[in-house]
C-alpha positions in Angstrom: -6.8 -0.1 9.0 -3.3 -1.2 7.7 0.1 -1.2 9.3 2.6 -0.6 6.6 6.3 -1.3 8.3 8.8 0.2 6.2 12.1 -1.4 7.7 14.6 0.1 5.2 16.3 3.5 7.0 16.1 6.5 5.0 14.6 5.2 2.2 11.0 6.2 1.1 7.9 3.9 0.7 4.2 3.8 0.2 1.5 1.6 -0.6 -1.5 1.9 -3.1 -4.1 -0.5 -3.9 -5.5 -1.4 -7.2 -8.5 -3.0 -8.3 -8.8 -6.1 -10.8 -9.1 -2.9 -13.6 -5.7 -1.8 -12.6 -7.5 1.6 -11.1 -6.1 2.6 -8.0 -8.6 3.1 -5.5 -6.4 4.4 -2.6 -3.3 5.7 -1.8 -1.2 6.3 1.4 1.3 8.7 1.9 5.2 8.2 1.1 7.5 7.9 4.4 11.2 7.5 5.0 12.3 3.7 7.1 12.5 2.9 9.6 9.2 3.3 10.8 5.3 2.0 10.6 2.6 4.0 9.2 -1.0 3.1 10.7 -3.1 4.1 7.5 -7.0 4.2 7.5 -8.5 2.9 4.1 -12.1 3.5 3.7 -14.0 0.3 3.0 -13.8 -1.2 0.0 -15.5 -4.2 -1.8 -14.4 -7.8 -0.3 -12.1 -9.0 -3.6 -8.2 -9.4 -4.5 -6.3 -6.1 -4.7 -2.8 -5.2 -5.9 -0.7 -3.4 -3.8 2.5 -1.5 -5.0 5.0 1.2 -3.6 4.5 4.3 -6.4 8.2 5.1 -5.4 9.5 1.8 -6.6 6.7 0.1 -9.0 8.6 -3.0 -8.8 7.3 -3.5 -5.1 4.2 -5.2 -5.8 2.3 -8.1 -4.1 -1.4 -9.0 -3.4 -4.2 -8.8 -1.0 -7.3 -10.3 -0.2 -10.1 -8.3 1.4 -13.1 -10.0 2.7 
């Protein structure tokens, strides 16, 4: 699972993961703040994924699955 806290009211967010390729390999849905999304993302392979809003590609950051 993955608790995405969107703390700005009113405005939209998501998160998407990316592989090393840049392919995304999943995407949760786009929600208005204040509020946190519980999201279930199938298993993927342990590794280093980007993450990014698709609202606001600027958002980005990294995480580590293992």
């Amino acid at each position: 699972t993955l608790a995405f806290d969107n703390e700005d009211p009113g405005v939209p967010h998501n998160v998407a993961l990316r592989d090393s390729g840049g392919a995304e390999v999943w995407k949760g849905t786009i929600f208005n703040g204040v509020e946190t999304r519980v999201y279930e993302v199938p298993p993927l392979p342990a590794g280093d994924y980007m993450f990014v809003c698709t609202v606001h590609p600027n958002m980005t950051g990294t995480a580590t699955l293992q």
